[in-house]
Structures are given as structure tokens and as C-alpha cells.
KEKE-3310 file (N, C-alpha, C; in steps of 0.2 Angstrom, whole numbers, plus 5000, padded with zeros to 4 digits):
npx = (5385:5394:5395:5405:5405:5417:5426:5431:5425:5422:5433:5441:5434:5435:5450:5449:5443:5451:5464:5461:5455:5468:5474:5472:5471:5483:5501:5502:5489:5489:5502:5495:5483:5489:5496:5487:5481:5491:5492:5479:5477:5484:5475:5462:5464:5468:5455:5447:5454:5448:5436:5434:5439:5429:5420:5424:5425:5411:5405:5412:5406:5393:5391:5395:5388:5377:5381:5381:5370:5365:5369:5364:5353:5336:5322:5309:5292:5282:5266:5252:5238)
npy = (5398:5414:5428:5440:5455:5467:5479:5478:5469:5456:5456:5449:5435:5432:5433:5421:5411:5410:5406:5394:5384:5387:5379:5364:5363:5353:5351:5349:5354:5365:5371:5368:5378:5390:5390:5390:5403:5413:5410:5413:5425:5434:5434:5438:5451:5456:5454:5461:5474:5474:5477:5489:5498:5495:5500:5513:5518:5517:5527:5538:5538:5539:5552:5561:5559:5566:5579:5583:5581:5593:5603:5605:5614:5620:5612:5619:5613:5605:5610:5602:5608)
npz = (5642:5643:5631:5627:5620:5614:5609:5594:5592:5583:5572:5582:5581:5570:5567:5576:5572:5557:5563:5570:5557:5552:5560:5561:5544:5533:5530:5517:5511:5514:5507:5493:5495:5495:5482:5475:5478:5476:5461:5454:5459:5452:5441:5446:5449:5436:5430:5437:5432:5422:5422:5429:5420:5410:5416:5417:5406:5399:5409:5405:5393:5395:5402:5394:5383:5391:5391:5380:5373:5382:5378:5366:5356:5361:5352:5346:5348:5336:5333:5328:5317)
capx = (5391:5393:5397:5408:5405:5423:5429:5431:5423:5419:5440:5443:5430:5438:5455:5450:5441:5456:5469:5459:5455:5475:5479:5469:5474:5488:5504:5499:5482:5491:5504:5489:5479:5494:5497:5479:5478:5496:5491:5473:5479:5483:5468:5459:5466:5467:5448:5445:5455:5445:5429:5436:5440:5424:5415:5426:5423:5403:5402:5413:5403:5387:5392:5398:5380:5374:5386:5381:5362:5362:5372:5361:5347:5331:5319:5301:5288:5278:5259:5246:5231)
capy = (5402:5420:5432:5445:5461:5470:5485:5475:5457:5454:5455:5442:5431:5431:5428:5414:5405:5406:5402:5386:5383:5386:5373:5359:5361:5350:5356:5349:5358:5375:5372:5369:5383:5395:5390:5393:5410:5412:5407:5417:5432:5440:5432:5441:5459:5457:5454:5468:5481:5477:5478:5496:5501:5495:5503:5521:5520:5518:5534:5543:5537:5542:5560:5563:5560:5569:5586:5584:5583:5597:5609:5606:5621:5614:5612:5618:5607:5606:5607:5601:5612)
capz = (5640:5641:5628:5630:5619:5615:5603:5588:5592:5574:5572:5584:5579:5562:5569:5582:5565:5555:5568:5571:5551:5549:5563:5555:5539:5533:5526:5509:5509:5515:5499:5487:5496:5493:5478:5472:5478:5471:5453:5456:5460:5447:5434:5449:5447:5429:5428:5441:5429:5415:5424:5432:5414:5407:5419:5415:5399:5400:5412:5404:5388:5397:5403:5388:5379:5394:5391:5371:5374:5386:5373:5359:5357:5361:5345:5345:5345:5329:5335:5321:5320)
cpx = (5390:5397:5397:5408:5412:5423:5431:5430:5422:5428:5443:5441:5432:5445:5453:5448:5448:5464:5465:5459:5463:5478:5476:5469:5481:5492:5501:5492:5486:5496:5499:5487:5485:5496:5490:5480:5485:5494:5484:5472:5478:5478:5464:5458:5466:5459:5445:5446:5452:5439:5430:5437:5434:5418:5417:5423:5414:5401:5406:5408:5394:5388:5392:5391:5377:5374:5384:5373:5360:5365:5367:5354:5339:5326:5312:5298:5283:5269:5255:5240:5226)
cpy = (5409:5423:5436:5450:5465:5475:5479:5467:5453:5452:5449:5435:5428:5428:5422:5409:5406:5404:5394:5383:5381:5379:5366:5356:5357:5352:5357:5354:5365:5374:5373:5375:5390:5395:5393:5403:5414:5415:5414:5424:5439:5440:5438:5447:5459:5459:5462:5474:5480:5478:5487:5498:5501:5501:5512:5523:5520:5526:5538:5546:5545:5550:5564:5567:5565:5576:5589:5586:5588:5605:5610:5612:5616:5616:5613:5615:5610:5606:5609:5604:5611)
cpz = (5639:5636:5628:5624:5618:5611:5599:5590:5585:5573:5575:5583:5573:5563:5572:5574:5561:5557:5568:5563:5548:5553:5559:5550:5537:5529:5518:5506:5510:5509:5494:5488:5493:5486:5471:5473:5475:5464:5452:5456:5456:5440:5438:5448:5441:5427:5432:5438:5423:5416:5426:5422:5411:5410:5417:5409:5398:5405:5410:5395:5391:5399:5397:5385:5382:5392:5382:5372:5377:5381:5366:5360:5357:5355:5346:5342:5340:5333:5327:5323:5317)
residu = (UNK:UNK:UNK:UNK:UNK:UNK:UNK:UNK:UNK:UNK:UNK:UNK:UNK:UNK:UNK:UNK:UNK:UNK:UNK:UNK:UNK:UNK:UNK:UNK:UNK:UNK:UNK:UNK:UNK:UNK:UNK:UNK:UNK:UNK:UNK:UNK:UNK:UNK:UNK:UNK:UNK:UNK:UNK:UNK:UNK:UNK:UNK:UNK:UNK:UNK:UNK:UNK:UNK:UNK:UNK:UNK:UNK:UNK:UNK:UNK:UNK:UNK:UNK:UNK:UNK:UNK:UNK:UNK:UNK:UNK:UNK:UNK:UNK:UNK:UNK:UNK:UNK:UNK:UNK:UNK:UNK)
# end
């Protein structure tokens, strides 16, 4: 079998799999499966903006320290003699 090369093959490969995937499946399992992603959705997004949140706050944290450290006057070293 040959294999034909196209502007977006990756694209169609992904449709052909879930055209076949959706034919197969039976209503019952496409209600469940909707219903899952459904329900999921927004735990999903939820969890994603407090990871985004978490993650602002730590670099704004970090900058911050960076902006404070670089202002401060630097301190002569003590040398013991």
C-alpha cells in the first residue's frame, strides 16, 4: 500500500481515526462520552486558572525579589587580616 504525502496529512489521519472511532461507537457510549466531557469541562478550566494564577503569582513573586535585590547598594566584603 502506498502512502500519499499531502499538505496537512497529520489533519486527515486525525479525522479518518475519529470518523471511524465515532462510527463504532454506540449512542449510549457517545451520550456517556458527552456527558463526561460535559461535566469535565469546567473542573478542567477551573484547575487550569488556578494553575495560571499560581504560576503569575510566583513570577511576579520572583521578579519582584529580583527588582528588590538589584536595588539594594551592594555591601563591602569584610576581609580578615
Amino acid at each position: 500500500m502506498e502512502k500519499i504525502i499531502t499538505k496537512g496529512g497529520c489533519d486527515m489521519n486525525f479525522l479518518r481515526y475519529t470518523t471511524r472511532m465515532l462510527q463504532n461507537t454506540s449512542p449510549i457510549g457517545l451520550l456517556v462520552g458527552g456527558t463526561v466531557l460535559y461535566l469535565g469541562l469546567p473542573l478542567l478550566r477551573k484547575g487550569l486558572r488556578c494553575v495560571a494564577v499560581v504560576t503569575g503569582r510566583a513570577l511576579y513573586s520572583v521578579t519582584d525579589e529580583a527588582r528588590n535585590i538589584r536595588n539594594q547598594p551592594l555591601q563591602p566584603e569584610e576581609v580578615n587580616s
